[in-house]
N, C-alpha and C positions, 0 to 999 in steps of 0.2 A: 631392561630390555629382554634379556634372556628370560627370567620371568615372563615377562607378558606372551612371548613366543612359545612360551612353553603350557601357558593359561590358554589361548586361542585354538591351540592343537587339540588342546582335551575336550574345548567345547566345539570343536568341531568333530572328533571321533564319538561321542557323546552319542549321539541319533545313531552311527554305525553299529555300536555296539548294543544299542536297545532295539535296531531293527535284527539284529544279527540274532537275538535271544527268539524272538517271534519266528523268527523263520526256524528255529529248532524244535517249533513246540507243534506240530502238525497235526497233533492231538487236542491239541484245546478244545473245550467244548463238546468235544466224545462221553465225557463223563456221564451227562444226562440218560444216553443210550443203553438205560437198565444194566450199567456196571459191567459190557461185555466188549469184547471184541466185535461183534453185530453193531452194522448199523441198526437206525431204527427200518427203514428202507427194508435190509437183508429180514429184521425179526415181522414184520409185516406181515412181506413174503412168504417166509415158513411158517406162519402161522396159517395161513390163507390156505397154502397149497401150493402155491404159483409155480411155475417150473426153473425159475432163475439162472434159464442158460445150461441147465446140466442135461438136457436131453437134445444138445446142439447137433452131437453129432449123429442121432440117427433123422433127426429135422433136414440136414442137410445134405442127405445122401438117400433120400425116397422113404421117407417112413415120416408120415404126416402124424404128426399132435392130433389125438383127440379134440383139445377144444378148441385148434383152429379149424380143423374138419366141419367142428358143429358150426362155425362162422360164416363158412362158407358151403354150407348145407346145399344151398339152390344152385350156387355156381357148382358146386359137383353134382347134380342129380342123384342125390343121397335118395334112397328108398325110403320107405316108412321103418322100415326093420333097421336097415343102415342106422339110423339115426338114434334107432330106441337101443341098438347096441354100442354105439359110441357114445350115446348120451350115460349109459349105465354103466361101460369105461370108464365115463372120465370120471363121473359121481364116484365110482371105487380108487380110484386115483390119487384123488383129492381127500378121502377120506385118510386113506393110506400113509400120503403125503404128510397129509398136515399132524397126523398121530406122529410121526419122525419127525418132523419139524419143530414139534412141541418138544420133542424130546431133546433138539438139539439146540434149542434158545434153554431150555430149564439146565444142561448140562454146563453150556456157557456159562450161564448165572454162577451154577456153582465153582466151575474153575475161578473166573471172578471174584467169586468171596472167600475162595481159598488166599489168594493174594491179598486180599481186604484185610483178611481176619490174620493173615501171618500164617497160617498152618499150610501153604502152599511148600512141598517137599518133591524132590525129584523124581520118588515113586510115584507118590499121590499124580504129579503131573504128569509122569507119564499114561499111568493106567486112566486118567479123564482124556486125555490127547488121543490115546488108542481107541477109548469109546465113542469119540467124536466123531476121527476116521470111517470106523464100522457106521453110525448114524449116516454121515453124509456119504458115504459111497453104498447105503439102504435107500437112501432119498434118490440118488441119481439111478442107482436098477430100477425104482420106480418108475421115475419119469421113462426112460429107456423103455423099459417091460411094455409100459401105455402107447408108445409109438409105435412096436412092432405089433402090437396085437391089435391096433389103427389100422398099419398095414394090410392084415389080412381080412381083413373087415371091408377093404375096399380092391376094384376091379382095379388093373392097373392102367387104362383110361382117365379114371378118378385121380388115383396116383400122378399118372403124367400132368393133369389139369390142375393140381395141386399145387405141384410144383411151380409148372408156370403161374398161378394167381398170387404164389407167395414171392415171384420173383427168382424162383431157381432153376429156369427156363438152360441153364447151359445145358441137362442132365438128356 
């Protein structure tokens, strides 16, 4: 009897403890993701140019994006000049951008195959971790840089209309 009682317990903690393993492993399936810490999503984006949220805070506080500017062209009464200078903004932008971006998916990679390969060491990680640092806080002055120099591109009418079509009507 104690047997069996003891047989029933295991097959019922059985599912508990193979649900309990999956829920540790919140990783699974990352591996595909070019061996990095990057989603595919995040490597995309940096490759593209995109601005992935790091120029929020001048978005949010009166300093319009270049390429929502060019979006909403008509609803601001962009001039001809307006636009040939935002349009050559953002073009330098994205160029900019996606040169550091490229660089900071290829630096991933390598951190990644330092741990792959074993020769992952405290130095080595440090000095890739620092580089990365510098890379994305190059990538975010970018973005930054392109909204302030948005800004002066535009009357601050434009500015105010801006805001309200994006929704930041509090300001």
């Amino acid at each position: 009897m104690k047997r069996s009682i003891l047989l029933v317990a295991a097959l019922l903690t059985t599912p508990l403890r193979v649900e309990a393993q999956h829920e540790h492993s919140p990783y699974a399936g990352m591996e595909t993701a070019e061996g990095t810490a990057l989603t595919a999503e995040e490597i995309r984006q940096l490759r593209s140019g995109e601005g992935m949220r790091l120029a929020l805070a001048a978005e949010l506080n009166q300093h319009p994006g270049p390429r929502h500017v060019l979006e909403l062209a008509d609803e601001l009464s962009l001039t001809t000049e307006q636009r040939t200078r935002v349009t050559e903004l953002l073009e330098s932008m994205r160029a900019e951008a996606i040169r550091v971006g490229e660089s900071i998916v290829e630096l991933e990679a390598h951190l990644a195959g330092a741990f792959r390969d074993g020769t992952a060491d405290a130095d080595s990680i440090r000095r890739m971790t620092a580089h990365l640092a510098s890379l994305r806080g190059e990538l975010q002055a970018i973005h930054l840089t392109a909204h302030v120099t948005t800004k002066a591109l535009l009357t601050e009418p434009q500015v105010e209309r801006y805001d309200e079509l994006r929704g930041y009507a509090a300001h």
